[in-house]
One Martini backbone bead per residue (centre of mass of N, CA, C, O) as a GRO file, in nm:
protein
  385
    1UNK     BB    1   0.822   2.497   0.830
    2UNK     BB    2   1.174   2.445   0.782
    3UNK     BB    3   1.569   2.508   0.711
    4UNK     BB    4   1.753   2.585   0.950
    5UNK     BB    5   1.900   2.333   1.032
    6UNK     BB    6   2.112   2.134   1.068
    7UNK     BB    7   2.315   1.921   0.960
    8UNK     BB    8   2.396   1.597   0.983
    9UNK     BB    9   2.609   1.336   0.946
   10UNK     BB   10   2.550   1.225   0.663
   11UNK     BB   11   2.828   1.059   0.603
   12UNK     BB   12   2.745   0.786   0.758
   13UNK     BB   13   2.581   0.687   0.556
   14UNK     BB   14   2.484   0.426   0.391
   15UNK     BB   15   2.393   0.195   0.190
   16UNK     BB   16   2.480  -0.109   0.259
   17UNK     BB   17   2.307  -0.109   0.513
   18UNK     BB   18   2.061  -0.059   0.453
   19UNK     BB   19   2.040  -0.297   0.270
   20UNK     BB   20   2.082  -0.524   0.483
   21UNK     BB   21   1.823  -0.456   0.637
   22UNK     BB   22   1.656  -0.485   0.438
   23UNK     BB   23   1.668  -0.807   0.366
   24UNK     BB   24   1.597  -0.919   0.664
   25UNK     BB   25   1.287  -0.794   0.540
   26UNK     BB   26   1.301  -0.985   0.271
   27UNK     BB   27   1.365  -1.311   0.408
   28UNK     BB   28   1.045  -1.243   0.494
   29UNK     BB   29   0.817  -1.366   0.443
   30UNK     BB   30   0.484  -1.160   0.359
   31UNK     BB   31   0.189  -1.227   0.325
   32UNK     BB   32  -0.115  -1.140   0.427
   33UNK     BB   33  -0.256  -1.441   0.482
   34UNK     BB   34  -0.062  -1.434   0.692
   35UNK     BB   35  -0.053  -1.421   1.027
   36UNK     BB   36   0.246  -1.555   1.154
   37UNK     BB   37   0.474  -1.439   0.952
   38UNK     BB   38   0.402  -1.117   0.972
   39UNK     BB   39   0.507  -1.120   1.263
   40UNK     BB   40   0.777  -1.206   1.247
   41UNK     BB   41   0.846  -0.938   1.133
   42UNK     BB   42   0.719  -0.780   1.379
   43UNK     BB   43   0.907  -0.856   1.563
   44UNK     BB   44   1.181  -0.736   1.439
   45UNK     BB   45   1.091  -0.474   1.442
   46UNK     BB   46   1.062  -0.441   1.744
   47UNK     BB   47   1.289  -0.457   1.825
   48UNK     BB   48   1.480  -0.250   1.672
   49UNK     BB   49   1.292  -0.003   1.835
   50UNK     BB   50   1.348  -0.106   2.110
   51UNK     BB   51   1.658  -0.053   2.099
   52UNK     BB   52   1.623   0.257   2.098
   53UNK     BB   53   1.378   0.302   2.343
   54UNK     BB   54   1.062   0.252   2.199
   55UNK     BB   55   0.801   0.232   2.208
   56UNK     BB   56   0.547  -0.022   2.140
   57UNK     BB   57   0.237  -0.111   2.001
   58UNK     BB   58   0.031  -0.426   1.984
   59UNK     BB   59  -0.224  -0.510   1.771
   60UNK     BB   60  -0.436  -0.766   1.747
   61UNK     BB   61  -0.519  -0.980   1.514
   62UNK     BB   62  -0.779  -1.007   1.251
   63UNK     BB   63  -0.903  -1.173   1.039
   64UNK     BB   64  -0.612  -1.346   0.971
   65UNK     BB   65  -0.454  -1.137   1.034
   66UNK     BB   66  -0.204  -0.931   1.152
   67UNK     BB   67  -0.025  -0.723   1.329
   68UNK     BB   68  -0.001  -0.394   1.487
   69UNK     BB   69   0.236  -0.132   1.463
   70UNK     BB   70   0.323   0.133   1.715
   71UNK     BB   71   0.569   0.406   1.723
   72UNK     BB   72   0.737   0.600   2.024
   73UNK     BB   73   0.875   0.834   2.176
   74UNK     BB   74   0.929   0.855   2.525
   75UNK     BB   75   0.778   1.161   2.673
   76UNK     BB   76   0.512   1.212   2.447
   77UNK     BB   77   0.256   1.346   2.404
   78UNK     BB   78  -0.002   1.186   2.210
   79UNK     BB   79  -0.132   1.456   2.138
   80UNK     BB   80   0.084   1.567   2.005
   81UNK     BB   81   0.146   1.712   1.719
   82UNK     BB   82   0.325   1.556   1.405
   83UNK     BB   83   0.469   1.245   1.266
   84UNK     BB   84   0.340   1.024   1.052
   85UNK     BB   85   0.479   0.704   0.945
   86UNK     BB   86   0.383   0.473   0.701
   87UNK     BB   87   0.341   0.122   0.673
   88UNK     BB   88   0.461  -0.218   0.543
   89UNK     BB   89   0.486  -0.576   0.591
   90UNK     BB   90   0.302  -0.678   0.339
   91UNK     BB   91   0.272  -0.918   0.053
   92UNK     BB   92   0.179  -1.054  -0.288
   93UNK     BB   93   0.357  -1.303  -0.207
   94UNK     BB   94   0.410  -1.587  -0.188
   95UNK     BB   95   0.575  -1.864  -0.064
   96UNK     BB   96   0.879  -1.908  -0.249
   97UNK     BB   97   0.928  -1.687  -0.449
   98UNK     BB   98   1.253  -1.606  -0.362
   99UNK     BB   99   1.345  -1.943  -0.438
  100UNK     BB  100   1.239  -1.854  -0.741
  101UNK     BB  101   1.067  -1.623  -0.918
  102UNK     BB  102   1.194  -1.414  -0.694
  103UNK     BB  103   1.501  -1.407  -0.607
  104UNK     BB  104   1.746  -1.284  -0.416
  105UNK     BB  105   1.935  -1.056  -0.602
  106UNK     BB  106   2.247  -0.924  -0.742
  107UNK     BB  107   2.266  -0.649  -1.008
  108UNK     BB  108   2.430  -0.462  -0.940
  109UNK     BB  109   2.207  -0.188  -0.881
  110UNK     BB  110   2.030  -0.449  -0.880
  111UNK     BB  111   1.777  -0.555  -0.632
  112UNK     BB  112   1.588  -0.852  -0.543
  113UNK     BB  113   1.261  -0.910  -0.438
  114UNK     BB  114   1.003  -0.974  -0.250
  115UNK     BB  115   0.901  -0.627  -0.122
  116UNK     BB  116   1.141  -0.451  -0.177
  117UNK     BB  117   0.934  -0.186  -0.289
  118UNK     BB  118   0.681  -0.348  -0.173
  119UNK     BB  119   0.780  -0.177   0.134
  120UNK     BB  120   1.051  -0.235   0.299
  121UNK     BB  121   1.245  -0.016   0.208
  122UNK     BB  122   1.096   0.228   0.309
  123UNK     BB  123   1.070   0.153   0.585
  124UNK     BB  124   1.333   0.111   0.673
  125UNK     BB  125   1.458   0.384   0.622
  126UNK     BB  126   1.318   0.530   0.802
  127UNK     BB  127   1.447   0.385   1.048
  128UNK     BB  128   1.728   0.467   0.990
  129UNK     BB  129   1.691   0.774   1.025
  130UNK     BB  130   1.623   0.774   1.299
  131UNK     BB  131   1.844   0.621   1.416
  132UNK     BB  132   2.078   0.824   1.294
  133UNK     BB  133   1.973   1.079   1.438
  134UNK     BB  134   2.044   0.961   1.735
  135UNK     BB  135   2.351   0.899   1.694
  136UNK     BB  136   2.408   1.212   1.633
  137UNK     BB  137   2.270   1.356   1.839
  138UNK     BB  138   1.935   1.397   1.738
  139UNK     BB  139   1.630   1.573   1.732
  140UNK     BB  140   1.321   1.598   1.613
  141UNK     BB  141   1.090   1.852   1.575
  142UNK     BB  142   0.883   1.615   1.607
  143UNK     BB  143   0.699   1.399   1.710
  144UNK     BB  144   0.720   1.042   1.601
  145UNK     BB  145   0.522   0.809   1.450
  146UNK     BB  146   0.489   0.446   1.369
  147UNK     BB  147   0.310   0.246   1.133
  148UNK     BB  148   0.264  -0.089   1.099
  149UNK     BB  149   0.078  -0.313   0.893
  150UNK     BB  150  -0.093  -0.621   0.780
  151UNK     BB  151  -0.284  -0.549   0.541
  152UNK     BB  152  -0.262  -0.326   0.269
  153UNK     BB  153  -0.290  -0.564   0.027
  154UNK     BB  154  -0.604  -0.592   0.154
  155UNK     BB  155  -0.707  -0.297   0.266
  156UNK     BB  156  -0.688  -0.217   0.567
  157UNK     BB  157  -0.940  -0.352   0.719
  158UNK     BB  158  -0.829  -0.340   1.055
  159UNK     BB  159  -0.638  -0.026   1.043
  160UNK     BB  160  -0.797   0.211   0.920
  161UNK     BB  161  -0.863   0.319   1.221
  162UNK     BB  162  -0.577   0.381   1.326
  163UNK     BB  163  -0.489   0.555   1.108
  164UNK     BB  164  -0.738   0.755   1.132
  165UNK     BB  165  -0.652   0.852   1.443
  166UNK     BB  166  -0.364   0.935   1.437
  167UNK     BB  167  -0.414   1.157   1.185
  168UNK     BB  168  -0.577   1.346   1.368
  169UNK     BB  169  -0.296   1.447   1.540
  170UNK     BB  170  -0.159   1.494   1.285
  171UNK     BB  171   0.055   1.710   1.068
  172UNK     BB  172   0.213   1.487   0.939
  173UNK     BB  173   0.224   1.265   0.649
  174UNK     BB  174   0.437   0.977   0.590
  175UNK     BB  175   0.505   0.732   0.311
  176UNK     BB  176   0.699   0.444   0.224
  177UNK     BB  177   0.614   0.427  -0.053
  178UNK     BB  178   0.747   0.385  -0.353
  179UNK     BB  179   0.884   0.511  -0.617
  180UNK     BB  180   0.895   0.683  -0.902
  181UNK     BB  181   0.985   0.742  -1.208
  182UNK     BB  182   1.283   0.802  -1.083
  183UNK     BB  183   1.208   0.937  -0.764
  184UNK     BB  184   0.934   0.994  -0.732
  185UNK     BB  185   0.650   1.133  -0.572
  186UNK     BB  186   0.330   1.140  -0.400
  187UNK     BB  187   0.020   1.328  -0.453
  188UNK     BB  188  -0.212   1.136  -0.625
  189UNK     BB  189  -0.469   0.895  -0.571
  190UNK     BB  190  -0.659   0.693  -0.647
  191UNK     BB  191  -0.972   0.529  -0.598
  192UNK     BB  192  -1.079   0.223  -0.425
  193UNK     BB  193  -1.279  -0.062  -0.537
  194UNK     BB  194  -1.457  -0.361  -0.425
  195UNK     BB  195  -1.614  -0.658  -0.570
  196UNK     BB  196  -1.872  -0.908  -0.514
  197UNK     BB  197  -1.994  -1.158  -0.728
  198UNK     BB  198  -2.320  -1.357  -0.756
  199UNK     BB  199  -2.381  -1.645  -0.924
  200UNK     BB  200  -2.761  -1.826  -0.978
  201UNK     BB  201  -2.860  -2.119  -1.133
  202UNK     BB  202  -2.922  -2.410  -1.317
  203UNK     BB  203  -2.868  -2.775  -1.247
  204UNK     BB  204  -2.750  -3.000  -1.479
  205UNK     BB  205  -2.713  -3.246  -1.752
  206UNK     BB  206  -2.488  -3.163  -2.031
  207UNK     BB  207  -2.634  -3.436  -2.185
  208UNK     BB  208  -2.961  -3.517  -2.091
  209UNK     BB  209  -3.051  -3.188  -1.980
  210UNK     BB  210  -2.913  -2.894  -2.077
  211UNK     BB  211  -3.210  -2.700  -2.094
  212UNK     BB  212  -3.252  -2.672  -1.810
  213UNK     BB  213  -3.033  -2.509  -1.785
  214UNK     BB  214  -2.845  -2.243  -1.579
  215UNK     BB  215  -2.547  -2.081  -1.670
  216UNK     BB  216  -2.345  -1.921  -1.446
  217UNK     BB  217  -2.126  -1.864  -1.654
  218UNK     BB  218  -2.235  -1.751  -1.850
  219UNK     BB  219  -2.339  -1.495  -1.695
  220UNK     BB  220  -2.071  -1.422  -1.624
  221UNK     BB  221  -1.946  -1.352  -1.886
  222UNK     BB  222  -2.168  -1.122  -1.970
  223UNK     BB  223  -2.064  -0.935  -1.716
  224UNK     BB  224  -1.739  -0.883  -1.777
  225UNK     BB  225  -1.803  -0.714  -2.013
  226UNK     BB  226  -1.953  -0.523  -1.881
  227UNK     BB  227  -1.746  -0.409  -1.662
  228UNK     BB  228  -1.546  -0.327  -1.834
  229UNK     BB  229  -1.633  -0.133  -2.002
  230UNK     BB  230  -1.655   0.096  -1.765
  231UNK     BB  231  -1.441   0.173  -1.886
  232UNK     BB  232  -1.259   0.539  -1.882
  233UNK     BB  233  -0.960   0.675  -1.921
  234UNK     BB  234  -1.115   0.999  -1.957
  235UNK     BB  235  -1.174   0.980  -1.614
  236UNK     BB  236  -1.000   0.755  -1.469
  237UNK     BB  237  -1.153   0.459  -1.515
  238UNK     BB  238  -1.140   0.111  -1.385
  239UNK     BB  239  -1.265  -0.215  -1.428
  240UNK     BB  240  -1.168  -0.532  -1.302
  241UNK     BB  241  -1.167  -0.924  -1.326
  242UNK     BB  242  -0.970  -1.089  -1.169
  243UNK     BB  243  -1.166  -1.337  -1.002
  244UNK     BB  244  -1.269  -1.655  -1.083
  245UNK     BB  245  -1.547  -1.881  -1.016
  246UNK     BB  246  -1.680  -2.194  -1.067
  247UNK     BB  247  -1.837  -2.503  -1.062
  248UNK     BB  248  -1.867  -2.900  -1.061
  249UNK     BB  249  -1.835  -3.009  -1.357
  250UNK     BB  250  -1.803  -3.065  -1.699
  251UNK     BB  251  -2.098  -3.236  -1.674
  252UNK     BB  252  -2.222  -2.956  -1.525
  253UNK     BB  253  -2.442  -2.726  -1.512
  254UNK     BB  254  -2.378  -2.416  -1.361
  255UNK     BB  255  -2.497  -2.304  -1.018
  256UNK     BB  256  -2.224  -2.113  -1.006
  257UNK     BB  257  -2.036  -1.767  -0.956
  258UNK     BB  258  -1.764  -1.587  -0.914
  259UNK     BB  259  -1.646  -1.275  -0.888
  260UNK     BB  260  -1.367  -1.023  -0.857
  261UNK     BB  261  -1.331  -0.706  -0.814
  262UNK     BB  262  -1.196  -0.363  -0.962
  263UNK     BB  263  -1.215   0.004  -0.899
  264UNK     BB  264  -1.089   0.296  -1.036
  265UNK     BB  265  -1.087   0.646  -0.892
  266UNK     BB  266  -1.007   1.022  -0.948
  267UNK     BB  267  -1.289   1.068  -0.750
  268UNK     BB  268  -1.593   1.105  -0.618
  269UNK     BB  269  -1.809   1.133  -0.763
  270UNK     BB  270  -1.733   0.877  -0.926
  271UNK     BB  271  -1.735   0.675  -0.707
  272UNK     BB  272  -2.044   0.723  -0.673
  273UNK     BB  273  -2.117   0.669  -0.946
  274UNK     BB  274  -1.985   0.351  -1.022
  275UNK     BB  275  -2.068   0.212  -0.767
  276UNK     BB  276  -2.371   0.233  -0.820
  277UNK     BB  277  -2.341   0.095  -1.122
  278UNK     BB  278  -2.252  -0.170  -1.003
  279UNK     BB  279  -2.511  -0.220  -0.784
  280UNK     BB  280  -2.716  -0.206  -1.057
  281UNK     BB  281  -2.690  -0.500  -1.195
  282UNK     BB  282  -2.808  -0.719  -1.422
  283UNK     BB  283  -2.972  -1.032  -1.564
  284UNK     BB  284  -2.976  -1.144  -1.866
  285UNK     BB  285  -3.089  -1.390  -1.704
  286UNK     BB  286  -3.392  -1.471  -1.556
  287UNK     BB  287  -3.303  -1.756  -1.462
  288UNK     BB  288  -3.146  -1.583  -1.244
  289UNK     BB  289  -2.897  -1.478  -1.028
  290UNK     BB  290  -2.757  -1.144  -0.853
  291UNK     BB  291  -2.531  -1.072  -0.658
  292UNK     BB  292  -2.386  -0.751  -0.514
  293UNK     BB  293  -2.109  -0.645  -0.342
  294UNK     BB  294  -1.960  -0.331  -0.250
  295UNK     BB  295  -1.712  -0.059  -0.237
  296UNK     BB  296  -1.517   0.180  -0.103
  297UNK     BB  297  -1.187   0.097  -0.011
  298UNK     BB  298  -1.073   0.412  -0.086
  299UNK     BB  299  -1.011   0.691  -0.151
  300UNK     BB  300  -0.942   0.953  -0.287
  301UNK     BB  301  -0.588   1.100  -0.351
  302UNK     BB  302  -0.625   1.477  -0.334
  303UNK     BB  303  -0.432   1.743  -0.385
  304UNK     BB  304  -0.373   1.955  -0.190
  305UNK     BB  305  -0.214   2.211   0.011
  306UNK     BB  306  -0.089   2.079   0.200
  307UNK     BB  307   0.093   1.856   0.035
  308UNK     BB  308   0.243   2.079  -0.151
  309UNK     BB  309   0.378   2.209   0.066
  310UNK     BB  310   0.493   1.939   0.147
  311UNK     BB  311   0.657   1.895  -0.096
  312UNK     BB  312   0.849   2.137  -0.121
  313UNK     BB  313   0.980   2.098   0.128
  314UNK     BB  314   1.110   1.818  -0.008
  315UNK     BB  315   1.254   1.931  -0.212
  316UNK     BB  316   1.444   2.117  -0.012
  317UNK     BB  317   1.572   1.877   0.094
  318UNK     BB  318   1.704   1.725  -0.146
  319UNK     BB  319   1.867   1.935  -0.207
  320UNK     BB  320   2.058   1.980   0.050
  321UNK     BB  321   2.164   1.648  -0.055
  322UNK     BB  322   2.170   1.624  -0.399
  323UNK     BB  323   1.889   1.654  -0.514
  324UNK     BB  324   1.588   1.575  -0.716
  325UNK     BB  325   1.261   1.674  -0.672
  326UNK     BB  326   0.931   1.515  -0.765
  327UNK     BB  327   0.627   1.442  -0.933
  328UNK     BB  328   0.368   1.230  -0.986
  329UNK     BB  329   0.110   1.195  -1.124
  330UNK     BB  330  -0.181   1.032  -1.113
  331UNK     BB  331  -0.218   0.709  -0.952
  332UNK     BB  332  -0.383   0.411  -0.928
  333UNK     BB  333  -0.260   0.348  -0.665
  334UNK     BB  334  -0.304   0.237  -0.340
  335UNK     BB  335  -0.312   0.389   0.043
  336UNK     BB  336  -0.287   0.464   0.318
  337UNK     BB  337  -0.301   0.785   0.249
  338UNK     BB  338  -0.610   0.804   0.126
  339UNK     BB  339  -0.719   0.832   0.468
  340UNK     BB  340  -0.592   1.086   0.527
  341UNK     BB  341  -0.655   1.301   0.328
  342UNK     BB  342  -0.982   1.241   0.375
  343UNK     BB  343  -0.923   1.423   0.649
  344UNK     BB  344  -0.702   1.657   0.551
  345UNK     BB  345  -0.368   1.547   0.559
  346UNK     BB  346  -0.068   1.609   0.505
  347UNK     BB  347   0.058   1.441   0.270
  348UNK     BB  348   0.318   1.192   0.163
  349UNK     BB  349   0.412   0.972  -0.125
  350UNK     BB  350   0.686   0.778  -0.210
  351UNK     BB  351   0.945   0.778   0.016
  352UNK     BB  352   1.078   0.537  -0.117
  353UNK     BB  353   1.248   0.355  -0.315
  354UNK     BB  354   1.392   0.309  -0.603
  355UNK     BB  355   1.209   0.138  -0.863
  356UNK     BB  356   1.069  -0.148  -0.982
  357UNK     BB  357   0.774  -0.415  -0.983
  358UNK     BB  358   0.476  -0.389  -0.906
  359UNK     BB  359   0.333  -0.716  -0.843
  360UNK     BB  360   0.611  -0.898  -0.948
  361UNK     BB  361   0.856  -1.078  -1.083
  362UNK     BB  362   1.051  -0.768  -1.102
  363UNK     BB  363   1.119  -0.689  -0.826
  364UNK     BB  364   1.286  -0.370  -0.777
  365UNK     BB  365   1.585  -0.201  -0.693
  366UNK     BB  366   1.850   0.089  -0.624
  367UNK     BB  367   2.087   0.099  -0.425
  368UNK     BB  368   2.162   0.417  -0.512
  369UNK     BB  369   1.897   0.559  -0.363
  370UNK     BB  370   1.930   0.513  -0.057
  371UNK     BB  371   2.132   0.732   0.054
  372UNK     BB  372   1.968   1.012  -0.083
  373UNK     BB  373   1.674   0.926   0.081
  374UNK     BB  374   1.789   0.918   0.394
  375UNK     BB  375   1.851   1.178   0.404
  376UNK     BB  376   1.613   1.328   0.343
  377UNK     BB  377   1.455   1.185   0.599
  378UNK     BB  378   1.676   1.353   0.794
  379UNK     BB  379   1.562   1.623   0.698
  380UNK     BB  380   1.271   1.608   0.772
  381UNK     BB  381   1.320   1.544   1.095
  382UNK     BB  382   1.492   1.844   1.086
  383UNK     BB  383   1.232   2.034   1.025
  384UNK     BB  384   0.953   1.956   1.080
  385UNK     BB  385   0.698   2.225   1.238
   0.00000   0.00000   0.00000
């Protein structure tokens, strides 16, 4: 890593300009569950990177989710070490929502929309930065590869292997997931699992013969009870029953009910042990059964010597162009950084622009961050050597 480059004509950076990009791509809804939505933002994606020159590999989506784009400049050997950054395209709100519950509007300095924070703006940036960078007749010193996936807030099931695959062969990766607390970037995130559980009971008629019913739902509400309980603030686990579902009518014991589980662990140690304990719950009553399946969806993202080093670089980028770069204890939001990490590659995350309201019907940006934490995205890719 080096800070001897010339910086680029930063002066010429908009903050408006960068924000009308970032609403083009915000005003395509983009569930995770749709893929034929998502791609048409992957369509818009595409477009704008190959106006650049830019090579674009699309790989097509399956299980349900949408395609995933790879974006490098050509003429550069794949396998040479370079700059991995990661985006994602899709966001947690249904459609419907930009024109209803979470409006698309400007108050002064603050912007809404719905995936404006998490992470369209982040995404754009990076793609301005470099935009900006060719326009200026300059080029990053290291080949920059850029990945936006269709799925990663459902866990980036189908993507994991290409960010993993691309990140073996990255010297740095950094992720434009949006910043936290006023505009600090992330150096560890909790670690991820997600468990599906599955009680069966014996129905019967509610009023006719209720004795003889076993009522998996009455079993669901005293495992949730138990589950939550797992939850450990000062080692910081926590363990949410998110979704639940069961029964088929009012007057009859219920003879299903599924509940979808959330466990965060800020260790792997942590994540083997509360793992094994999700995956070995008994049911109360033994004339029910219990299946639970899942384990860890994301390791945790633990702060190595890599990341912090690749930290300070950033935090000297950010002086250059005139503001202060800080980090974050650690997050309990997981990101795709999380597999880059457990790889041992040095990741920086929170890249993407200052607001807050992440997966809210509050998401919103600050429009005065565009424009400087731009500069600083053209300044990583001016120095990182």
């Amino acid at each position: 890593m080096s800070g001897e480059t010339t910086l680029s004509n930063a002066p010429e950076i908009d903050g408006e300009e960068i924000l009308a990009g970032i609403l083009d791509w915000v005003e395509e809804e983009t569930p995770s569950d749709d893929a034929a939505a998502v791609n048409l933002l992957a369509d818009q994606v595409q477009s704008l990177y190959q106006g650049l020159g830019m090579e674009v590999e699309r790989t097509p989506g399956r299980d349900g989710f949408g395609d995933h784009l790879r974006v490098r400049a050509p003429g550069h050997d794949p396998d040479e070490p370079g700059i991995l950054v990661l985006s994602h395209m899709d966001t947690v709100h249904p459609h419907g929502t930009k024109d209803a519950a979470l409006e698309i509007r400007r108050e002064g300095d603050v912007m809404y929309g719905p995936g404006i924070y998490d992470m369209k703006s982040g995404a754009y940036l990076a793609y301005y930065a470099y935009r900006h960078m060719l326009r200026s007749g300059t080029r990053p010193r290291l080949p920059v590869t850029f990945i936006l996936v269709s799925e990663e807030e459902a866990g980036s099931p189908t993507s994991q292997a290409l960010i993993e695959e691309k990140a073996r062969k990255a010297k740095y990766v950094l992720v434009t997931e949006p910043a936290r607390d006023g505009g600090k970037v992330v150096t560890a995130r909790k670690g991820v699992a997600r468990f599906e559980l599955k009680i069966t009971g014996r129905p019967s008629h509610s009023g006719v013969n209720h004795e003889a019913g076993r009522s998996a739902i009455r079993e669901l509400a005293r495992q949730i009870l138990d589950i939550e309980a797992m939850t450990d603030f000062a080692r910081g686990v926590t363990t949410n029953v998110g979704l639940i579902s069961g029964g088929t009518g009012v007057n009859v014991v219920p003879r299903d009910a599924t509940a979808e589980i959330d466990m965060r662990v800020a260790t792997a140690e942590d994540g083997e042990r509360f793992c094994e304990k999700m995956l070995s719950i008994k049911p109360h009553d033994p004339d029910v059964t219990l299946g639970i399946t899942g384990g860890m969806n994301r390791p945790p993202f633990e702060a190595s010597e890599g990341t912090m080093a690749l930290f300070e670089h950033a935090r000297a980028c950010a002086a250059d162009v005139g503001f202060a770069l800080d980090t974050v204890p650690m997050t309990g939001g997981g990101s795709d950084g999380n597999f880059t990490t457990a790889l041992g590659e040095p990741t920086l995350d929170g890249l993407g622009a200052d607001g807050k309201g992440t997966h809210t019907l509050e998401e919103q940006i600050y429009v005065s961050s565009l424009e400087p934490r731009a500069r600083m995205w053209v300044r990583l890719f001016e120095t990182l050597e």
